[in-house]
N, C-alpha and C positions, 0 to 999 in steps of 0.2 A: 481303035478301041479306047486307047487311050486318052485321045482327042473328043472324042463322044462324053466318055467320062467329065472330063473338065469342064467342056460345052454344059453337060447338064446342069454340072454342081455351079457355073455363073447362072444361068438362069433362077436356079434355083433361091440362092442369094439374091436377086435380086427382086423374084418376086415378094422373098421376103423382106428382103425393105421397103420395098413397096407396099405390103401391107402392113406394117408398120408405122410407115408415114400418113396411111390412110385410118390406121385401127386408134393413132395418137388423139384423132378427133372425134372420136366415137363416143367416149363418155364427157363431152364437155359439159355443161351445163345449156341451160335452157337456152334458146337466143331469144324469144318470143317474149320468153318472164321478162328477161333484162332489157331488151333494146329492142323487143317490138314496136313501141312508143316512139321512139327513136329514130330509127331507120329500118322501115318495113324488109320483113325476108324474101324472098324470090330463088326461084331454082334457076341454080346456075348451068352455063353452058359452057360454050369453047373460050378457053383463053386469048387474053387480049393483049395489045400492046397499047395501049389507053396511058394518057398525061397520068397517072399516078404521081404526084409532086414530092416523092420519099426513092433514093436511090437504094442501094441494094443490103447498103450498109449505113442507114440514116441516124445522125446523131444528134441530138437532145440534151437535154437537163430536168435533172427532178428536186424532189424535196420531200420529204414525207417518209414513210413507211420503215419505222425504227423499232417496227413488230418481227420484220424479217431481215434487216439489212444493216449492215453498221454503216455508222456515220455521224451525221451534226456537223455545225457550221466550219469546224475544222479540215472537213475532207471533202475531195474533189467529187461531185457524185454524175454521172452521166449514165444516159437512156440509151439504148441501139433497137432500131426499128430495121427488120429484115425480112421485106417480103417474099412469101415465096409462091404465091399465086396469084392473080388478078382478071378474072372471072366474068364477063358479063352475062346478063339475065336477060330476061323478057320485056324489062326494063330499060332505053337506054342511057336512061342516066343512073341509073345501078349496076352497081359491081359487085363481086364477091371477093372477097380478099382472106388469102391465109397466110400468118406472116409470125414472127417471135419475135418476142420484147426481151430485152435482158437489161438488168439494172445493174450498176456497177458503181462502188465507191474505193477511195486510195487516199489514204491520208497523207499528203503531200507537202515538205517542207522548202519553202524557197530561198536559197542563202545567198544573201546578196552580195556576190563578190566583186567590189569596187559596185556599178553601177545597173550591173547584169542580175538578172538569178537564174535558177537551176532546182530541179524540182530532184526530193530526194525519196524513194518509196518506204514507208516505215515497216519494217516488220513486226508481226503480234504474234505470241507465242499460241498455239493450242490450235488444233486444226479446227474443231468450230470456229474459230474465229476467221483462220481463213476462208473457209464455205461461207461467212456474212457477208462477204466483202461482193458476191455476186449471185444472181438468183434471174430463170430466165423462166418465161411461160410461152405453149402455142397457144396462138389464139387463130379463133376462125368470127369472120364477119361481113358487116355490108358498106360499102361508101356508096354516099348518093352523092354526085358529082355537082347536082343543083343549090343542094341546101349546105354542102359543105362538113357535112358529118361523118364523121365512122365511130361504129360501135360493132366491138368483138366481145365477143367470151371467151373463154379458156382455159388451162390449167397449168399448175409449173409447181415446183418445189422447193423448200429453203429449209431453212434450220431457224428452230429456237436460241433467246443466248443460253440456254443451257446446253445447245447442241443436239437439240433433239429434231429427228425429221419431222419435215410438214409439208402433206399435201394440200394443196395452197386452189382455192376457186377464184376468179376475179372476173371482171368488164372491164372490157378500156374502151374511152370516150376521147374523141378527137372533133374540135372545131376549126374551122375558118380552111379546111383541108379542100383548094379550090384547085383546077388544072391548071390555071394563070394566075401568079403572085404579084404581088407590088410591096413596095418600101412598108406600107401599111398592116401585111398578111402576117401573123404572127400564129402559127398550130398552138394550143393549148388544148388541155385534155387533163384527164386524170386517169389513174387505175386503183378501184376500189375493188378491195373483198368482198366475197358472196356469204361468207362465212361469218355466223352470229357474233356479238361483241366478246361475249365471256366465253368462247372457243378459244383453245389454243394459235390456233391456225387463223386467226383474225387478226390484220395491221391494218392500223391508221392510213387512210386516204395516202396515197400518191400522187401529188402533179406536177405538171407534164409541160415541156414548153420546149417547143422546134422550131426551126428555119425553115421552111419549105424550100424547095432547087427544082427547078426545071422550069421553061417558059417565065419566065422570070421577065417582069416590062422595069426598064429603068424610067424611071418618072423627074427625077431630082436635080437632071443635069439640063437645063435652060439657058439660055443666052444671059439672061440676068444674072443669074447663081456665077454663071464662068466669070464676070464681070467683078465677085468680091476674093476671087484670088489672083486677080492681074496685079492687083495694088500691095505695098508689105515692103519692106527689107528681103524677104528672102527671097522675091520674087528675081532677083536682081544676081543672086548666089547662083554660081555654076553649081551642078553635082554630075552624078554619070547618066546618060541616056542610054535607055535598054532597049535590047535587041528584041525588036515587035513577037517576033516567031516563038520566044520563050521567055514572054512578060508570064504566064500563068503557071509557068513551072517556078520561078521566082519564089522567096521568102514571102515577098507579099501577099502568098496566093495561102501562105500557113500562117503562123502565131508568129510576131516579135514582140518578145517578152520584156519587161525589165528595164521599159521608160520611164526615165528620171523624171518626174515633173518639176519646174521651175516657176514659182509664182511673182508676182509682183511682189517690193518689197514690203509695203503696206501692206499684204495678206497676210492678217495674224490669226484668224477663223476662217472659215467655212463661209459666211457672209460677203453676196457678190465676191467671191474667188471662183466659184466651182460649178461647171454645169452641171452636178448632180442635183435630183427637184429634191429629195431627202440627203443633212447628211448630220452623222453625228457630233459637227462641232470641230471636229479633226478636217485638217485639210488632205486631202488624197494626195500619197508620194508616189507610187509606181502606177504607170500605164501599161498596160499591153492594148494590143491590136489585131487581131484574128481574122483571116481571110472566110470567108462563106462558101462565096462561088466564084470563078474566074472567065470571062469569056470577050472576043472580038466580037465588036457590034461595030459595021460603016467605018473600017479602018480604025477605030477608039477602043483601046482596051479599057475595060469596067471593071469593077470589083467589089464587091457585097462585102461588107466587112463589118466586126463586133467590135465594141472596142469597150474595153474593163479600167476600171479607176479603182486602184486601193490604198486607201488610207495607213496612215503609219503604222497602227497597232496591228493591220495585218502584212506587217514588211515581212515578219518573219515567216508566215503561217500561213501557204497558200487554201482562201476560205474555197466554200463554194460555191455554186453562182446564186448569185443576187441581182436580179433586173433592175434594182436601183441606184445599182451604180454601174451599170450598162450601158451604153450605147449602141445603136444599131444604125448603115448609113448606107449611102450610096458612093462609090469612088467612081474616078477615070484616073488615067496617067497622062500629065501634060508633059509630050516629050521634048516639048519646044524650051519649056522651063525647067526640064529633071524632075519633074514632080510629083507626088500625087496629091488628088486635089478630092477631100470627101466633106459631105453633106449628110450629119449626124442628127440622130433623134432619138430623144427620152422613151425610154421603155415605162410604162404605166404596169403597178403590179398592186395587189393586194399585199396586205404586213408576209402573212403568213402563207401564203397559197401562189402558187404561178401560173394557176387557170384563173381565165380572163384577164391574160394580160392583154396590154393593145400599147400600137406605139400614137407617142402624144407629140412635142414639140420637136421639130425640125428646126432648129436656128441655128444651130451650133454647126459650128464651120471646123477643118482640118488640115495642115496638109505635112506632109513629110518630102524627105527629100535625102539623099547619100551625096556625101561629100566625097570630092574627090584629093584633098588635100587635108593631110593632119598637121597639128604640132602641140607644142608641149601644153599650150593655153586653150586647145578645139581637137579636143580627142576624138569626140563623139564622130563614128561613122553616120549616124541616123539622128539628124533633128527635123525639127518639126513646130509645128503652132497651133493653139486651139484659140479658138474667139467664138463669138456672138455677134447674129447679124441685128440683134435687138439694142434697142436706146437704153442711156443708162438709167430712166428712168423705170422704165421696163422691170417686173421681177424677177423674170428671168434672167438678167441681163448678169455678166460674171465678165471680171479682167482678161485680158489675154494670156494667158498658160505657156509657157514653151516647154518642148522636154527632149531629151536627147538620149541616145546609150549610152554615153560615156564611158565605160570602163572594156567591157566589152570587145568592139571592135571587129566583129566578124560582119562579113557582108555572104558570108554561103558562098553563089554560085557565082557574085557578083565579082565585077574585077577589086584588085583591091588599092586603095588610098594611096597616093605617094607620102610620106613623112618630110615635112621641113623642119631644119635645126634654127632656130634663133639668140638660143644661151650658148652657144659655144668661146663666144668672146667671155663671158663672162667664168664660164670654167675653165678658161686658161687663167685666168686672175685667183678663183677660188680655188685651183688643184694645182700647183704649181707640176711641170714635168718634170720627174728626177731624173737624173743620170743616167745614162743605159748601163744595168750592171754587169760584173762577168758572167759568162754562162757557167753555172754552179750542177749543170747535169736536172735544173728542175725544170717543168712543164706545167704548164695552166694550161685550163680549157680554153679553146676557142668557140667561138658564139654561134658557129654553126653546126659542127660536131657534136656537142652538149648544150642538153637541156639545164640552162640557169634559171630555173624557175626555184625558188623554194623559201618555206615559211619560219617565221622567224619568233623570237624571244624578246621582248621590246622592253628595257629593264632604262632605271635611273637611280644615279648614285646608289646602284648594287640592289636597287629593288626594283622586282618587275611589276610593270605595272599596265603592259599590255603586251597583245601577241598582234601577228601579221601573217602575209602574203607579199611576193612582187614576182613579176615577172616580165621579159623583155615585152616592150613593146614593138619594137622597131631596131630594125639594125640597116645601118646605113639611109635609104629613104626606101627602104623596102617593109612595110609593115604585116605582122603576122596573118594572116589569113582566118588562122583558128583563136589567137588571142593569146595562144600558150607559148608552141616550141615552134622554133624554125626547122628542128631536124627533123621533127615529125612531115611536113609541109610538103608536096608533092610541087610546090615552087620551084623553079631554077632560082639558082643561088645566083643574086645578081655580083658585079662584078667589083670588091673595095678599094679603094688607093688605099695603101699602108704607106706609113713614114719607111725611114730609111732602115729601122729595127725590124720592120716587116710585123708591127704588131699590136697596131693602134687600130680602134674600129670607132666610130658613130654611131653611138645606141642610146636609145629611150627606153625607159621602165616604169613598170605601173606598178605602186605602192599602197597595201591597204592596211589600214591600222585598226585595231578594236580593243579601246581604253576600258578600263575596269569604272563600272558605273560609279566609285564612290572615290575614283579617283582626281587629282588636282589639276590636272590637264582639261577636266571636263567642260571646264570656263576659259581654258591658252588654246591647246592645240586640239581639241574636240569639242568643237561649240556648239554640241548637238549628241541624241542618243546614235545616232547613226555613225556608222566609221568614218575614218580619214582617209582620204585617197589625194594619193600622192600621184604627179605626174614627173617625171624627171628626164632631164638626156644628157648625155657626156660623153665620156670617152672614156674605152675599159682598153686597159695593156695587155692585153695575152702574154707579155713576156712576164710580167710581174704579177698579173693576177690582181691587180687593183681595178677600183670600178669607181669612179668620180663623177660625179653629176650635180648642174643644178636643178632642184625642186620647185613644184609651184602646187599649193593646195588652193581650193575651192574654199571660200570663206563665205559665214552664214552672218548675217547680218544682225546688229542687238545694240544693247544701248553702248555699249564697251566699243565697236568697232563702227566707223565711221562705213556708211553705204558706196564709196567712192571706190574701195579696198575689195572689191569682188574674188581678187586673187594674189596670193601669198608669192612670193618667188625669189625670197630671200632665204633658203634653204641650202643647205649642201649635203648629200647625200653621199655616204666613201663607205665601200664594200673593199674586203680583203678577203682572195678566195684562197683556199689552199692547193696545193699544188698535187697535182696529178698522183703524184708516188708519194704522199705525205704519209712520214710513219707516225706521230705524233697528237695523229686524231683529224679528221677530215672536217674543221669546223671555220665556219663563216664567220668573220667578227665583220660588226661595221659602226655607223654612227647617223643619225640626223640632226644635223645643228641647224639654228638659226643666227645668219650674221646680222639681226637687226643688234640695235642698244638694249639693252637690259631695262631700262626704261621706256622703252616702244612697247604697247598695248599687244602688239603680233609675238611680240618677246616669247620663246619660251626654252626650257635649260635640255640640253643634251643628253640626246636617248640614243643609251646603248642599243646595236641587237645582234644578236646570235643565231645562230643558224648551223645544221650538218648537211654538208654537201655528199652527194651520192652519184658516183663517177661509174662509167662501165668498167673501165679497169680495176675500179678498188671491186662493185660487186664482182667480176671475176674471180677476182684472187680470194674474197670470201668465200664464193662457193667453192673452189680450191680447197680451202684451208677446210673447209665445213666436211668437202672427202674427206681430207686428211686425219683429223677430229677424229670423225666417225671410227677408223681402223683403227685410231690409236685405243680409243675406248672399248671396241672390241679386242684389242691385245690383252690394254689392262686388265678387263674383268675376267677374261681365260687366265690370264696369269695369275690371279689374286685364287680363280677357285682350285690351279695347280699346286698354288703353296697351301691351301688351307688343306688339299686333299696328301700333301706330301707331311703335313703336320700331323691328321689323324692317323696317318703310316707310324708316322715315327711312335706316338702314342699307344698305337699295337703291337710295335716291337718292343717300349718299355713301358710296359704299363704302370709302373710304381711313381713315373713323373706324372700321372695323368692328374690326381688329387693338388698338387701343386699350381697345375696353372693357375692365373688369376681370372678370378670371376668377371671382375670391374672391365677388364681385360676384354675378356671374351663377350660381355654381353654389351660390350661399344662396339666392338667389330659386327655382330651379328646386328645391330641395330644400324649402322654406317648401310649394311646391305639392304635392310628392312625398310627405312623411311622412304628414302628414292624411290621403290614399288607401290607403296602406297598413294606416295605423292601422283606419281605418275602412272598407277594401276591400268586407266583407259587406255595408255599404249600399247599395251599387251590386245587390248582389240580392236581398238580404231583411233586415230586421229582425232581430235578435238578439233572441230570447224572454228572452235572459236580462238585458237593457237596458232592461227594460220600467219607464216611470216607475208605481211604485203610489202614487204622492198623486193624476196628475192622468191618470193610465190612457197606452192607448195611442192616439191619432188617427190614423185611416187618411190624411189629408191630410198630418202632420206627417210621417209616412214616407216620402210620395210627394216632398216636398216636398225634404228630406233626398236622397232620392236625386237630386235633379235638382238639387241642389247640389254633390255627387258628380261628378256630369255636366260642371258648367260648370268646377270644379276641375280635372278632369283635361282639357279643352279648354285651360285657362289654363297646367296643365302641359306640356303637348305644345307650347306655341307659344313658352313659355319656353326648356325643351331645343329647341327647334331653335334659338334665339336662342344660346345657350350654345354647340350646336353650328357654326355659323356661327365665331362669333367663335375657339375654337380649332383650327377648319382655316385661319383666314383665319393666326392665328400660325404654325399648322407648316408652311407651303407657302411658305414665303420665309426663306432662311436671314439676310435681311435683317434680320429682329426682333430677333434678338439681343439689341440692346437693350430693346426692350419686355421680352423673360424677365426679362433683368437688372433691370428695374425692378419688373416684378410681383413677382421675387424676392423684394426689398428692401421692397416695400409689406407682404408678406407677412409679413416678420421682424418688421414695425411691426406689422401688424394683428394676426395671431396672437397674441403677449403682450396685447395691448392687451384684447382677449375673454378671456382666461385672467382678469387680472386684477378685468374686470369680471364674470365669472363669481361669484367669490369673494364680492367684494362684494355685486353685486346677492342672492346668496343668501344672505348672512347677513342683510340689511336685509328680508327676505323672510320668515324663519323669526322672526325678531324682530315683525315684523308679525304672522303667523299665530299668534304665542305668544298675541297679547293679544287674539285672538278667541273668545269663547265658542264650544266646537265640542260638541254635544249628543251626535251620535252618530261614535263615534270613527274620526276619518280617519288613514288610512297615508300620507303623503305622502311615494311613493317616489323613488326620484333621476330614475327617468325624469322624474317630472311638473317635478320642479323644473328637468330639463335642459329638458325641455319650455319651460317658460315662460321660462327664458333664453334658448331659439331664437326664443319671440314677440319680446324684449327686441333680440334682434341683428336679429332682421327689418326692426325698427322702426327702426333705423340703417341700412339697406340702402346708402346713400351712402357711407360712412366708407371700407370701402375703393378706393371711386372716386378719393375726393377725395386720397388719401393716394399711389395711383398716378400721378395727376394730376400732385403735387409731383417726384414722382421723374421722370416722364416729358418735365414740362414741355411738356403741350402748351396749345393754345390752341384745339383747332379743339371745333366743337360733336357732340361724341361720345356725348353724349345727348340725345336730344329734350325740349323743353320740360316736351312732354305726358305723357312718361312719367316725368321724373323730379318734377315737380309734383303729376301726377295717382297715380303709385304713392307718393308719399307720402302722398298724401288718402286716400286708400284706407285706408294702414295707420293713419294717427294719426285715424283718425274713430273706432274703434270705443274709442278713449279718453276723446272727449267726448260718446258717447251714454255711457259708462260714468258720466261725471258728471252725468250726467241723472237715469241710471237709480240710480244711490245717495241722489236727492234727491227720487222720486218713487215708486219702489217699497221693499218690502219686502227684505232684505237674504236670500236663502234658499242653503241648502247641500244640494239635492238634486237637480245634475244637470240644472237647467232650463234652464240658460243656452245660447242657440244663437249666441247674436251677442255680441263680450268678452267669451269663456269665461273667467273669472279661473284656470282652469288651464293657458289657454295663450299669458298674456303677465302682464307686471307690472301689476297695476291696484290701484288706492287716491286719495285725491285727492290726493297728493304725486306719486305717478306721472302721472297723469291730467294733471297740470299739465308737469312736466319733459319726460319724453318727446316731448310734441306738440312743444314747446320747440326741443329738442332735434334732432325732423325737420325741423322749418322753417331752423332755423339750417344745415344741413346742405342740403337745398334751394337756399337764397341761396348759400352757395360756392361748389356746383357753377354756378349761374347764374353767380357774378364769372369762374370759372378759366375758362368759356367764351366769355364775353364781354371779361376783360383779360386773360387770363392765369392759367396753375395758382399763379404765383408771388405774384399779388396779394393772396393771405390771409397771406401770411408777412411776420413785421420787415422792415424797410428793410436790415438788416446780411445778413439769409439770402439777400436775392433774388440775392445776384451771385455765393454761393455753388456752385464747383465739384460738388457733391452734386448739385443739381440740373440738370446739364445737359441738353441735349434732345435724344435720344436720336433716329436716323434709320427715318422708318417707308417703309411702300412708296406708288411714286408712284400716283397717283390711276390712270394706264393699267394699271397691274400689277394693282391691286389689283380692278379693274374685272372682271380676268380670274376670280380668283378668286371671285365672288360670280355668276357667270353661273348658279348653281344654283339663286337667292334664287327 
């Protein structure tokens, strides 16, 4: 029965998705209106397995339609064609086809690290704005397999930029859509709205520009054509030969991003430099190269490949595509020579529109190749060559181009490069070896257990004037795989000779600089808007932690620097890493100097950098301490609401001291509890995503924890203000006080300057402290924080204007409890000598980890650490003598008989009884 059940209810589902699939094409629009003209209709039959040239998930490029979709030339935009039927007629070169289009755009940033980039997705606030970013229609239609057309109609949905729904009519138009493609066959198309101009629901033209795949004729590869890449320099260069069976699972068969072009030195425009047929005057700096399609043809692997030119102003801003600076071509792999060997052609386009494109000149020649050997001067896993087989009379005709990856360094799936040292004579000259010292009980990393990658602070004579990146290249002659970490690396660890200390290694590092544009390096060591890339190798001590290397930069050519100088290598690079159990702060010093003469044109002066190292061990014992923290804060603030709740006791067993506390007093403490809630309100519901620590992630306990800190805080608030509250109706309800006003008055004239002036103080001895800390990544310390950490500062004196009212008031009776002014002072002066703990046993860090002695919200150092406790206690004892002898017993023998201090008439213990009947 129960099986019947379930049986029916799939059927049932499914014929209603069935007729859902079927009812989505019910109200399209006409086909007859739109693309009768076009491509005649015909009743379709049984499904076909027909050349359709668009696979299941075909992909494209548009341009246009900024009615419904974000974008412009800064964002990536691409088309998905997905068909889901293909239909013959009565016809048989017609077919009927129903398929969906989805258009997609992502505004895409590429950051060129060292020589590579990397695409980074932007996020936009507001959910219309995510819904712009993609927008899909079904459509139903006809292809005529003769004349090479299809035309659909159909419908789909989007949003306004105001975020409003829109259902959306359209036609798509497709040309040169043939069963058999060639180097020539380029699909262009548009998709326009059906929908009147001044409708909402009306966007500007789309068009449309595809690769065709399937049956595919190679045309390009001739005996003549093979004939112009026998000849060359790099014909002559070994690289790796790949394994036939999984040439198309290969890199080659996807995108390599993030080729360096290299032009001849004489290219100072655009003019004969660049196969582009348009260009704007700017010479093109990165290549990429994108695979098509992959396949064995007659034992020859082939390969359909795009290839993109960008010009400097878009290094940073991946645009979107533009056929004019396009290439489209034909490859094979000459395995004989490591090679691949392509045969390139100008894409032909309109300014504005990508229908009717058509491909134009074929001359332009390519070919790339992997190296099987690096070193400090030939980084690049991936170079290559571009030329022209035209005369240089020709106008086509452009220099020969070389380009490489250089910074980079991954090969994928490919084996990877052995590394040669050549400067190591030269680093025993430039890093002399010191002594083997005694073992002192410290630890360095070693280069295979830790990742040494990390970015830097690039300062000269105390001012910074750029920041960086490095990371290992190569250790021993084994180079990274991924570029990054060796410990990440699923490599065997090959095998090192160490000296006799057991602690010396062979490593290379890659170095990236990025000078402040208005800075004086821009004409010495950055001879260009682009970074510095440093290539270096040496010898790093695991026992000492030092890292010595010589450097070699890439140099750009100008009237200053002679063309013969292509590269620098008069550099020396010295890192000082800190050590494993470093309590003192976990920070990287180093240097790059130039050993040229001061008078040499390469000349340039000595750049500090800085750096914080981030160990597993140190983040262990952080999140260690980070437990620890947490309990302790939840003790404190239990403790702090036990004495304030043992004070309002004390206060209902003698109600006549209630008028006396101080106000100044009570409304610092109740505000100490108040701000933090505030500040940090959203704790109390959720985590802030944008709070998120990224060294050591986010802990679901540490948020839970967090908030039940929250909790006990505003419990400790609420028992405070009532405390506060008490005491100022216990003053307004008896016109008796008077003099108590008059005294708070007068405490108040004392206390108020007295915090002003220590305001002043404590912040200048504050900012003079913070001068003399290494700070890597640069803080704003704005006045809240610093007002901030003077409210910890006055917190931690919570007595003063007790004790100050006391004098004025003259009284003697015990108007604070033991426990509360003992025990709220433990409270606050504890978290100043775990601070002295915590400076002599951990790691000193600037990223927000601190839950217990935030150093941004009170004074800490061990001059503070020391005074202040100091300073509570002494403040503790008075109020203990003015309540046990007298407020007058801290003052000279000459002030006690002093009229200023008389004693002032409070209300009698029956009156005052009255008032607290609410306790």
């Amino acid at each position: 029965m129960v099986m019947d059940y379930l049986l029916s209810t799939l059927l049932f589902l499914l014929a209603m998705s069935s007729f859902n699939h079927v009812s989505s094409f019910d109200s399209l629009p006409p086909y007859k209106d739109h693309c009768g003209s076009i491509v005649p209709e015909s009743t379709a039959a049984e499904l076909t397995r027909n050349s359709f040239p668009f696979d299941d998930h075909h992909t494209g490029y548009f341009t246009g339609g900024d009615g419904i979709i974000d974008g412009g030339t800064s964002s990536y935009q691409y088309l998905t064609l997905q068909p889901f039927s293909i239909r013959a007629t009565e016809f048989s070169d017609l077919f009927k086809v129903e398929a969906s289009v989805s258009l997609a755009t992502s505004i895409t940033y590429y950051y060129a690290v060292g020589n590579f980039s990397y695409g980074d997705r932007l996020r936009h606030g507001g959910q219309h704005r995510y819904r712009r970013r993609h927008v899909s229609f079904k459509l139903e239609g006809f292809w005529s397999e003769s004349s090479g057309k299809v035309c659909m109609v159909g419908t789909g949905s989007g949003y306004s930029k105001e975020g409003k729904h829109l259902n959306l009519d359209v036609v798509f138009k497709l040309d040169n859509v043939f069963n058999v493609s060639t180097i020539t066959t380029l699909v262009s198309g548009s998709l326009v709205s059906l929908s009147f101009q001044n409708d909402e629901s009306y966007f500007e033209p789309i068009s449309v520009l595809m690769f065709p795949k399937g049956n595919y004729n190679y045309t390009l590869d001739s005996t003549e054509v093979a004939n112009e890449f026998s000849s060359g320099t790099d014909a002559a260069k070994g690289g790796f030969s790949l394994n036939s069976l999984s040439f198309c699972s290969r890199p080659l068969s996807r995108e390599i991003k993030g080729l360096q072009l290299e032009f001849s030195p004489e290219c100072t425009s655009s003019k004969n430099c660049t196969p582009l047929s348009e260009s704007s005057g700017q010479l093109p700096y990165l290549m990429s190269l994108k695979g098509i399609e992959c396949s064995l043809d007659n034992n020859k692997h082939r390969l359909r490949v795009m290839v993109r030119l960008l010009n400097s102003s878009d290094y940073w801003v991946g645009q979107s595509f533009n056929p004019k600076n396009t290439l489209v071509g034909e490859g094979w792999w000459d395995e004989k020579k490591g090679k691949l060997c392509v045969v390139a052609c100008k894409i032909m386009a309109k300014a504005s529109s990508l229908a009717g494109s058509h491909v134009g000149d074929c001359s332009i020649r390519l070919t790339l190749r992997f190296t099987s050997t690096l070193s400090i001067k030939s980084t690049s896993t991936i170079v290559g060559q571009i030329w022209t087989n035209k005369s240089t009379h020709d106008t086509s005709y452009f220099k020969k181009i070389a380009f490489k990856n250089g910074e980079d360094g991954r090969l994928g799936s490919f084996q990877a490069p052995k590394y040669e040292y050549s400067q190591l004579e030269k680093v025993k000259k430039s890093c002399p070896t010191q002594k083997p010292m005694k073992n002192k009980g410290k630890r360095y990393p070693d280069v295979y257990s830790y990742d040494l990658r990390f970015d830097m602070a690039v300062s000269e004579s105390n001012k910074r004037v750029a920041w960086g990146n490095s990371y290992p290249f190569a250790i021993g002659d084994e180079v990274s795989s991924s570029g990054n970490s060796f410990s990440n690396t699923s490599v065997d660890v090959p095998e090192v000779k160490l000296n006799s200390t057991g602690g010396l290694f062979n490593i290379s590092y890659k170095i990236s600089l990025w000078f402040n544009s208005t800075n004086v390096f821009k004409s010495l060591l950055n001879q260009s808007s682009l970074p510095v890339m440093i290539s270096a190798e040496g010898v790093y001590d695991a026992g000492a932690g030092t890292l010595c290397m010589v450097g070699c930069r890439g140099l750009i050519s100008n009237s200053l620097i002679p063309t013969a100088h292509s590269v620098d290598c008069e550099i020396v690079v010295k890192f000082q890493l800190p050590p494993l159990d470093a309590k003192n702060g976990i920070f990287i010093k180093g240097s790059i100097e130039s050993t040229r003469k001061n008078s040499d044109l390469l000349y340039f002066k000595t750049l500090e950098l800085s750096s914080a190292a981030f160990y597993i061990e140190t983040a262990e014992k952080v999140v260690w301490r980070m437990d620890m923290e947490t309990i302790m804060v939840l003790i404190s603030t239990t403790l702090a609401c036990v004495f304030v709740g043992l004070q309002i006791y004390h206060v209902k067993k003698h109600p006549n001291v209630l008028p006396l506390l101080s106000l100044v007093m009570m409304t610092m403490l109740t505000l100490g509890h108040m701000v933090p809630l505030v500040v940090n309100f959203e704790a109390l519901l959720a985590q802030n995503p944008n709070k998120k620590n990224f060294v050591f992630g986010t802990v679901g306990w540490l948020e839970v924890n967090e908030i039940a800190v929250r909790l006990i805080t505003m419990v400790a608030f609420l028992l405070q203000f009532r405390l506060l509250q008490l005491t100022w109706s216990s003053r307004k309800s008896d016109e008796s006080n008077k003099g108590l006003w008059l005294a708070e008055r007068k405490a108040s004239c004392v206390t108020l300057p007295l915090y002003a002036a220590g305001l002043l103080i404590a912040l200048l001895l504050k900012s003079k402290r913070d001068g003399d800390i290494l700070v890597i990544t640069p803080v704003n310390h704005s006045s809240w924080e610093n007002l901030k950490s003077y409210g910890g500062l006055v917190l931690d004196g919570f007595l003063l204007p007790q004790i100050i009212l006391n004098l004025f008031s003259n009284m003697r009776e015990n108007v604070l409890s033991c426990s509360f002014y003992f025990g709220t002072t433990f409270v606050r002066l504890l978290p100043h000598a775990y601070d002295l703990y915590r400076t002599h046993n951990y790691a000193q860090l600037d990223n927000g980890s601190y839950i217990y002695a935030d150093p941004s919200a009170d004074f800490y150092s061990t001059s503070w650490d020391i005074v202040i406790p100091l300073g509570g206690i002494a403040f503790a004892i008075i109020i203990f003598l003015q309540q046990r002898f007298g407020a007058h017993c801290v003052l000279p023998q000459k002030l006690k008989g002093s009229k200023v201090y008389e004693k002032v008439p409070v209300l009698a213990e029956s009156e005052a009884e009255v008032e607290t009947t609410n306790l």
